[in-house]
N, C-alpha and C positions, 0 to 999 in steps of 0.2 A: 153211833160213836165214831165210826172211822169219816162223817161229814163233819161232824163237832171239830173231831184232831187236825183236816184238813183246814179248816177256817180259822181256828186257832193257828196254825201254822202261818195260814196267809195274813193273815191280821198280824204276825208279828215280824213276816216278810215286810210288809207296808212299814209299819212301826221303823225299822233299818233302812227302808230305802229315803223315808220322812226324813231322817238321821240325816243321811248324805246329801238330800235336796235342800233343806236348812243351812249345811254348810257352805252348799256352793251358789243358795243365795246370801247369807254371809259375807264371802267374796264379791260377787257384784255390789251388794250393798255399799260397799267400800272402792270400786273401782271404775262405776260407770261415768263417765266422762256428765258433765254438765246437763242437768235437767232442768224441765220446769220448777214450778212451786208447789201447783196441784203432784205433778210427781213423785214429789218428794215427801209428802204428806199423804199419799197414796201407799206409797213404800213401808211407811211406820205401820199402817196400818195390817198391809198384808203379811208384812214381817209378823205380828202378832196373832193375827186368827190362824196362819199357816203353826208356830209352834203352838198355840193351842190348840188346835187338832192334833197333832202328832200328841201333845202330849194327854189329849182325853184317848186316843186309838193306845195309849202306852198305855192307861189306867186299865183297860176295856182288856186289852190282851192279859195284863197280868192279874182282874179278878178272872179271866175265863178257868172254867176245871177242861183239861186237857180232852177227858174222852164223853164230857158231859153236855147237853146243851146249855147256852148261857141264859143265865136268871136275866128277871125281866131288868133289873138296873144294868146291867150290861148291854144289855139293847139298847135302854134308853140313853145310855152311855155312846155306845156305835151312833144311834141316831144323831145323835146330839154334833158329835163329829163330823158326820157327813155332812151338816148343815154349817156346820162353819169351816171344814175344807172346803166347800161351792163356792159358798163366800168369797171366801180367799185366794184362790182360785180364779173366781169374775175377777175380782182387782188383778191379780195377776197380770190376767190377760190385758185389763185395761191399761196397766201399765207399759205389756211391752207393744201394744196394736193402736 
């Protein structure tokens, strides 16, 4: 129970810090000086797999039961996530490297 509360807790850490990385890609979205074409169509992209992860890690956090482990849709839920944070994430990088 008290690993369950802890990962729950972290998983909803992430979820808020997702929050504030979303916004202040947001911001850049809107204020980076002239880019390519690939760039720019790189951006929509990451723009979106980044808040669909945040928003599968939100779904995931609030089916989990606080002192219980998570059922297996919840995993598959987490998993699912982390495979399209990486995603989103490589593009990231591609974009700013």
């Amino acid at each position: 129970p008290d690993l369950a509360r802890l990962a729950t807790g972290l998983t909803a850490a992430g979820v808020v810090t997702g929050v504030v990385a979303i916004a202040t890609g947001a911001v850049a979205f809107f204020t980076v000086p002239a880019h390519t074409a690939e760039a720019h169509r790189l951006m929509y992209w990451h723009l979106g797999l980044m808040v669909g992860a945040v928003t599968v890690f939100a779904g995931a956090t609030v089916a989990r039961r606080r002192n219980e482990p998570p059922s297996a849709w919840v995993r598959v839920g987490g998993l699912i996530g982390t495979l399209v944070l990486l995603l989103g994430a490589y593009l990231g990088g591609r974009l700013v490297y």
